[in-house]
C-alpha positions as CSV (number, residue, x, y, z in Angstrom):
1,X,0.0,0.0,0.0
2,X,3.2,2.2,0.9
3,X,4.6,1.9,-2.3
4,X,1.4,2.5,-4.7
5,X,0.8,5.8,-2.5
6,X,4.4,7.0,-3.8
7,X,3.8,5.9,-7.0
8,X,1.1,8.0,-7.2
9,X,2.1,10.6,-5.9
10,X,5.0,11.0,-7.7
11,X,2.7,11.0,-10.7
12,X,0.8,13.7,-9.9
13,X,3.4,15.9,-9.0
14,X,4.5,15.1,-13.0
15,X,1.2,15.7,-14.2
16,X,0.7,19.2,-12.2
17,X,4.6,19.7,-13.7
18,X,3.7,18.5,-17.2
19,X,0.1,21.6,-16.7
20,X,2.0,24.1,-15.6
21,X,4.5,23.8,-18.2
22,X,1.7,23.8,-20.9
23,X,0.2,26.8,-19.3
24,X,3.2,28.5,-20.0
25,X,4.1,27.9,-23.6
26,X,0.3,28.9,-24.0
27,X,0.9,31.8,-22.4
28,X,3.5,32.5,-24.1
29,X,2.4,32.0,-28.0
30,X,-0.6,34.5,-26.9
31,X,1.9,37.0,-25.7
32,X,3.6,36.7,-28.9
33,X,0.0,36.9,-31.2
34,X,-0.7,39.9,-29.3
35,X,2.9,41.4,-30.0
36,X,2.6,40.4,-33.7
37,X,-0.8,41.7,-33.8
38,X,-0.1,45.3,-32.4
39,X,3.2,45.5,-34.8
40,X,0.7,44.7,-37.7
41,X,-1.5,47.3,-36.7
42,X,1.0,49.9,-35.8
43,X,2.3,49.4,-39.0
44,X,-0.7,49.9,-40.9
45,X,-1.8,52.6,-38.7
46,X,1.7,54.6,-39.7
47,X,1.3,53.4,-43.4
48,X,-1.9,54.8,-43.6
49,X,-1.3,58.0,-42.2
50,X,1.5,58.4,-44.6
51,X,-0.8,58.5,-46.8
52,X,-3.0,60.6,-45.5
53,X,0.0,62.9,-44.8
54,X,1.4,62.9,-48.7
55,X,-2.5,63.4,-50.0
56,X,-2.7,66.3,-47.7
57,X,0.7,68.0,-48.4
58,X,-0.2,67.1,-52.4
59,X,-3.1,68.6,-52.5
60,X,-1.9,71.5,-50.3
61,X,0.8,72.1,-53.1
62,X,-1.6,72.0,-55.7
63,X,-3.5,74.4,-54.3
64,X,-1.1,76.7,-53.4
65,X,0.1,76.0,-56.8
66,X,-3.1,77.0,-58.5
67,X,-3.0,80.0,-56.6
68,X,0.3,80.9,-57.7
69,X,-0.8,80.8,-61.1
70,X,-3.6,82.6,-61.4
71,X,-2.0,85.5,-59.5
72,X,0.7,85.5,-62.1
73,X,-1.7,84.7,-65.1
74,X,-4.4,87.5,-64.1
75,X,-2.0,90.1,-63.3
76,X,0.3,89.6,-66.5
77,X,-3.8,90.3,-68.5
78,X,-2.9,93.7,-67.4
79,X,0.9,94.3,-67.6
80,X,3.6,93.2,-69.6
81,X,2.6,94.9,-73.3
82,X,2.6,92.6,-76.2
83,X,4.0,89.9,-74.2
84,X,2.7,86.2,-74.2
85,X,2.8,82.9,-71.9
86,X,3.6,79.8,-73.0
87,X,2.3,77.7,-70.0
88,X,3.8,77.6,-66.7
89,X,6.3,74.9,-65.9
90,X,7.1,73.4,-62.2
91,X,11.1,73.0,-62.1
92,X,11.7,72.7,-58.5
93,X,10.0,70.3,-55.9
94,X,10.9,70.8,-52.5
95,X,8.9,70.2,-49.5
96,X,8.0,73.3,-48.3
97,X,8.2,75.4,-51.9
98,X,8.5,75.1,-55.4
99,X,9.5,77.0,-58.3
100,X,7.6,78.2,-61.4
101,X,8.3,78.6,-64.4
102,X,6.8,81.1,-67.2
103,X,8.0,80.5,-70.4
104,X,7.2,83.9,-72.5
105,X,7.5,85.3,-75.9
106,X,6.8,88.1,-78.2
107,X,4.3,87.9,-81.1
108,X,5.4,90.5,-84.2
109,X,3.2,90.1,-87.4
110,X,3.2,86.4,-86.9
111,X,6.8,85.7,-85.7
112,X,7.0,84.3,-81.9
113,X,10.0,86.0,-80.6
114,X,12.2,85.0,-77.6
115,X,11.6,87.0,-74.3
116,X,13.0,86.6,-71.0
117,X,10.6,84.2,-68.3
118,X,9.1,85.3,-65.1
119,X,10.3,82.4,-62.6
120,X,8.5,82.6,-59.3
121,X,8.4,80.7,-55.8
122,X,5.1,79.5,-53.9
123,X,5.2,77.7,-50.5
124,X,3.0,74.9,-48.5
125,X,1.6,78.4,-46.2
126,X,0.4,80.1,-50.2
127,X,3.3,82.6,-50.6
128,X,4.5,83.7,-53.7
129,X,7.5,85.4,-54.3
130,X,10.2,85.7,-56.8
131,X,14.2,85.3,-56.5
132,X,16.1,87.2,-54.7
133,X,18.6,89.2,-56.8
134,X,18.4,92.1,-59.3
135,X,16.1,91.8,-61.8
136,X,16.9,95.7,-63.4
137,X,17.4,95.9,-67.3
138,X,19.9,96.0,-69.1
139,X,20.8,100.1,-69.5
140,X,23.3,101.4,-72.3
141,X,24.2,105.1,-72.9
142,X,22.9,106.5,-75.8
143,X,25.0,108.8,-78.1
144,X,22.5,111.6,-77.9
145,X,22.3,111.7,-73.8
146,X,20.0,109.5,-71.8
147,X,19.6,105.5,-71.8
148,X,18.0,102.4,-74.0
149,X,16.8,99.9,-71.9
150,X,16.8,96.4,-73.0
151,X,15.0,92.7,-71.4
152,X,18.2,90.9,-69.5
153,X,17.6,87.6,-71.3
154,X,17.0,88.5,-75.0
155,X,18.9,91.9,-75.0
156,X,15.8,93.0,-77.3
157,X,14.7,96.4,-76.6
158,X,12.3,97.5,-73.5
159,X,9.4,99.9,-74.9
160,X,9.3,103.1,-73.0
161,X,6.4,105.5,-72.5
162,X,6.0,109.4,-72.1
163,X,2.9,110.2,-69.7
164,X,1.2,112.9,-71.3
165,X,1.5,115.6,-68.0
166,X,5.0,115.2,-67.9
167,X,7.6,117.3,-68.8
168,X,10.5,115.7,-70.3
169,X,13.4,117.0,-71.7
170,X,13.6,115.3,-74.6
171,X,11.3,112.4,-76.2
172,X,12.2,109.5,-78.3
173,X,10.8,109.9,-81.9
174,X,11.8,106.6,-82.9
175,X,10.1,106.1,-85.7
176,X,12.1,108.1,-88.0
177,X,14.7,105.3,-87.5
178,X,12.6,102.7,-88.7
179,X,14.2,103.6,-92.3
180,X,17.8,102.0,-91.0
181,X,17.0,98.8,-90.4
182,X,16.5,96.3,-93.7
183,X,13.5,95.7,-95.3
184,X,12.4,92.8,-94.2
185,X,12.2,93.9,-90.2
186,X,9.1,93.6,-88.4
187,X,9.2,95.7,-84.8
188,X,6.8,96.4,-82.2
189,X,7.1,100.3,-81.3
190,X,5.4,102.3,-78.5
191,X,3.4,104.9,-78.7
192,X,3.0,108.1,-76.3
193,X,-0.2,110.2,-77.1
194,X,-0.1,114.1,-76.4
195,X,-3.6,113.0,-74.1
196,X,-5.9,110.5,-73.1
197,X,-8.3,109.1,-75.8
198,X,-10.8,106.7,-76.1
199,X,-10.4,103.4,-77.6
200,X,-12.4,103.4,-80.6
201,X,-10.8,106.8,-81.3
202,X,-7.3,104.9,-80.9
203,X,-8.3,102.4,-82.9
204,X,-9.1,104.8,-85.9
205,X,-5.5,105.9,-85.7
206,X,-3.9,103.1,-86.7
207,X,-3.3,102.1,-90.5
208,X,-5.0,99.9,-91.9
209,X,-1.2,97.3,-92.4
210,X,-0.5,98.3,-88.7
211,X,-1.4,95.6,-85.9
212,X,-2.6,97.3,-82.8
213,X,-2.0,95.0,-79.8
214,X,-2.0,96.5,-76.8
215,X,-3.0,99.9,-74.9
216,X,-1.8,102.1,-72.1
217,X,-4.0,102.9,-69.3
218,X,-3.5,106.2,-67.3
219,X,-3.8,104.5,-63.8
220,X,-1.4,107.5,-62.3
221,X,-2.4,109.7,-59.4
222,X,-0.9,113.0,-58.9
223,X,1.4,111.6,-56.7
224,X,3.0,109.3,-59.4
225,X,3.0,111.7,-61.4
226,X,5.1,113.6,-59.2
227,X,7.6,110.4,-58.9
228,X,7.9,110.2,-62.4
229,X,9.0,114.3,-62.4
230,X,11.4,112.9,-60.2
231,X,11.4,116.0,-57.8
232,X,13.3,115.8,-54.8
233,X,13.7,118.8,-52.0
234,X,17.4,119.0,-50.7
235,X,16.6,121.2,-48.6
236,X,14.3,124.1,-47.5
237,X,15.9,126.6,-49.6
238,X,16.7,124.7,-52.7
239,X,15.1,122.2,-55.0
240,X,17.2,120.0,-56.9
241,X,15.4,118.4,-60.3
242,X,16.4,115.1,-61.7
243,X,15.4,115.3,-65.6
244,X,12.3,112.4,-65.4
245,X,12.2,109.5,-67.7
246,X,10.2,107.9,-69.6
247,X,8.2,104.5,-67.9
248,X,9.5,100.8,-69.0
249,X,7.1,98.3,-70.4
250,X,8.0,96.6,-66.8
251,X,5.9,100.1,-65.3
252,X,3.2,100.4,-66.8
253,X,-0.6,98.9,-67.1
254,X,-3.0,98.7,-69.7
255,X,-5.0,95.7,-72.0
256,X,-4.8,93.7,-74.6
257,X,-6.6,94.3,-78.6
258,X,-9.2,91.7,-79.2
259,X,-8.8,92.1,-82.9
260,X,-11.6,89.4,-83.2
261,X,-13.8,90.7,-80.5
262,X,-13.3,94.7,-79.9
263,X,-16.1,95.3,-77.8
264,X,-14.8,92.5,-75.1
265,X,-10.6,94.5,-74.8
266,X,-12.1,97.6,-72.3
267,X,-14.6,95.0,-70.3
268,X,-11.7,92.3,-69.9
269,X,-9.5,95.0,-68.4
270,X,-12.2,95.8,-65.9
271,X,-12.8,92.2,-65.2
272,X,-9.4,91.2,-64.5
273,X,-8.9,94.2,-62.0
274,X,-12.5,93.5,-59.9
275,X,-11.1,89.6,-60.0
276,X,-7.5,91.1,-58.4
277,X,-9.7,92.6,-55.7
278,X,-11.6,89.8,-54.7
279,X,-8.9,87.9,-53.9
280,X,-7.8,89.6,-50.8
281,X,-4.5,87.2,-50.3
282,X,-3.5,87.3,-53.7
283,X,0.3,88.6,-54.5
284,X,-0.8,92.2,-56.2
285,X,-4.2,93.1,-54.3
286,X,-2.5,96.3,-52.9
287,X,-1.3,97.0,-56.5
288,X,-5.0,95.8,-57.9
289,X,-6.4,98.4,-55.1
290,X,-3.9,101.4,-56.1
291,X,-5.3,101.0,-59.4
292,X,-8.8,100.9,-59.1
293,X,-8.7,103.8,-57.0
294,X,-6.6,106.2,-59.2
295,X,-9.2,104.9,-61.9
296,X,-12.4,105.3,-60.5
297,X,-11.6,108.7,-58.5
298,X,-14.7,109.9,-57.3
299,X,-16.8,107.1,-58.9
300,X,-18.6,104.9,-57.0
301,X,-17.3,101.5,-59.1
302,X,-15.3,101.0,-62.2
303,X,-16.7,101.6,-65.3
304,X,-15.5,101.9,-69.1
305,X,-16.0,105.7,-68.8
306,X,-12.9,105.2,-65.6
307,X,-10.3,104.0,-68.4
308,X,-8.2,106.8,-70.0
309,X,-5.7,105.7,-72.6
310,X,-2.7,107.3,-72.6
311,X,-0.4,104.8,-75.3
312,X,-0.5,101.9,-77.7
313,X,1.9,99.5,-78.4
314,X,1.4,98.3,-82.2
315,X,3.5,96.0,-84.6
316,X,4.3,95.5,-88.8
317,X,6.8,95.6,-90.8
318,X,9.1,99.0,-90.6
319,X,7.6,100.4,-94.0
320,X,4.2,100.2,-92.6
321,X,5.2,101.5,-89.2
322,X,7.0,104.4,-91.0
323,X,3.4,105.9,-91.7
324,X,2.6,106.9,-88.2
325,X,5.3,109.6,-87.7
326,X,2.3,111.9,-89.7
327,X,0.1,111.5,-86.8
328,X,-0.3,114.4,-85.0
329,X,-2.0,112.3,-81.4
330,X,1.7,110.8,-81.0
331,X,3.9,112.7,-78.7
332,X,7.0,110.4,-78.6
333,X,7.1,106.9,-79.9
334,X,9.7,104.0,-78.9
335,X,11.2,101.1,-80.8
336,X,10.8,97.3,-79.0
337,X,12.0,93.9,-80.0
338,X,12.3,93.2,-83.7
339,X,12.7,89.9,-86.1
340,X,13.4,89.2,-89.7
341,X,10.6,88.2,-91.5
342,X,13.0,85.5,-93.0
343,X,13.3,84.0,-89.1
């Protein structure tokens, strides 16, 4: 009887062993499950928010990237005479900002000519900005006293303008040097008028073989007026004068010819300035409101009665051009870029 108790006891202490041994290694494969389990769901829990994150940030940078855009787009509707886009371009990705690209030419009688590109920055936050650096022309002494101005990239010729209530000490009558280049030259060539006008009455200035593209708006208040006089007071006693000069094609503001549509060239103008001020965080409202203002003056909103031209900028070849030095309306006129029709 002794020896059967020991016997069993000794085989239920195995069998507890042999439990609690069992218990263990189940323990332990559920520990390890769970581990698994929570580093498979971390994991997809991260992988999703990645990609949550990069959606985000994409469509963050499209955004801000559309915005970019159309500030550039509407503003150059209003600036930058006789000047075309080819379609932005993104050259630069980085994670906070990226770079822009405007591709931009000339158009003379048909000929696409090179012109320097407007290359702009726009961050994640929607800021747009350009490079740093200096972006002036390039400025050459004339023989005859003063400067030409020409585009940094092309080294074509900036058009210049003479406002109408300035007094400058000389103008440039360009067009009389239209008969030294060859033949076969088409230009573009500014034109300063001795007032404001209206557009039809603009429009029935121009020859017939003449291409009117673009006009100049008078958006100048007295003030600017007085900046372009270039008056400075040294002092109390004395007034020192800087001889003013004429406004680049970089200064000034004005619309483009809808040779097809006429009646749509004054109402796209106002259009694309009441679209400048309703975007309140776009690059050039200040610039949009400046201009509105100096338009409208005591008026309660813009109208087509607000715009005053001042200027035209037209294109042909230089025998056609040649015609316009008989027009009395034109106080100073200013040669531009030029191509061979042979190009």
């Amino acid at each position: 009887m002794t020896r059967d108790r020991k016997e069993l006891n000794l085989e239920e202490m195995f069998q507890e062993g042999n439990s609690n041994d069992s218990f263990s290694k189940i323990i332990g494969k559920a520990r390890r499950k769970t581990i698994i389990r929570n580093i498979i769901v971390s994991a997809l829990v991260l992988f999703f928010l990645i990609i949550v994150f990069g959606f985000s940030w994409l469509s963050i940078m499209r955004w801000s990237e559309a915005n970019a855009i159309n500030d550039i787009q509407l503003f150059s509707e209003i600036t930058d005479p006789n000047i075309q886009e080819a379609g932005p371009q993104q050259v630069g990705n980085g994670f906070f900002q990226s770079i822009l690209t405007f591709d931009r030419y000339k158009e003379l009688e048909g000929i696409p000519v090179d012109w320097s590109s407007e290359v702009v920055t726009y961050s994640l936050f929607g800021g747009v900005s350009g490079f740093a650096g200096d972006y002036s022309p390039i400025q050459i002494e004339k023989a005859g006293g003063g400067v030409k101005s020409f585009d940094r990239e092309t080294k074509q010729r900036l058009l210049e303008f003479y406002h109408p209530e300035v007094e400058y000490k000389e103008v440039a009558n360009e067009i009389s040097q239209l008969a030294d280049f060859p033949e076969q030259t088409v230009a573009e060539l500014s034109l300063s008028l001795d007032k404001n006008y209206s557009v039809e009455e603009i429009r029935q200035m121009i020859p017939e073989r003449v291409t009117l593209k673009w006009f100049w708006v008078d958006t100048y208040s007295a003030d600017d007026i007085d900046r372009i006089d270039n008056r400075r007071a040294v002092s109390d006693e004395e007034l020192y004068i800087i001889d003013p000069t004429p406004e680049l094609a970089t200064q000034v503001y004005g619309f483009d010819e809808f040779s097809e549509h006429p009646e749509l060239s004054v109402k796209g103008f106002i259009e694309d300035i009441n679209m400048g001020l309703s975007n309140e965080k776009g690059k050039y409202f200040g610039e949009y409101e400046r201009i509105a203002g100096n338009l409208k003056g005591g008026s309660k909103s813009l109208t087509e009665d607000n715009v005053k031209v001042i200027g035209a900028v037209v294109t042909g070849d230089v025998a056609d051009l040649a015609v316009l030095e008989d027009q009395e309306a034109i106080r100073a006129s200013a040669i531009g870029a030029t191509a061979s029709l042979y190009n």
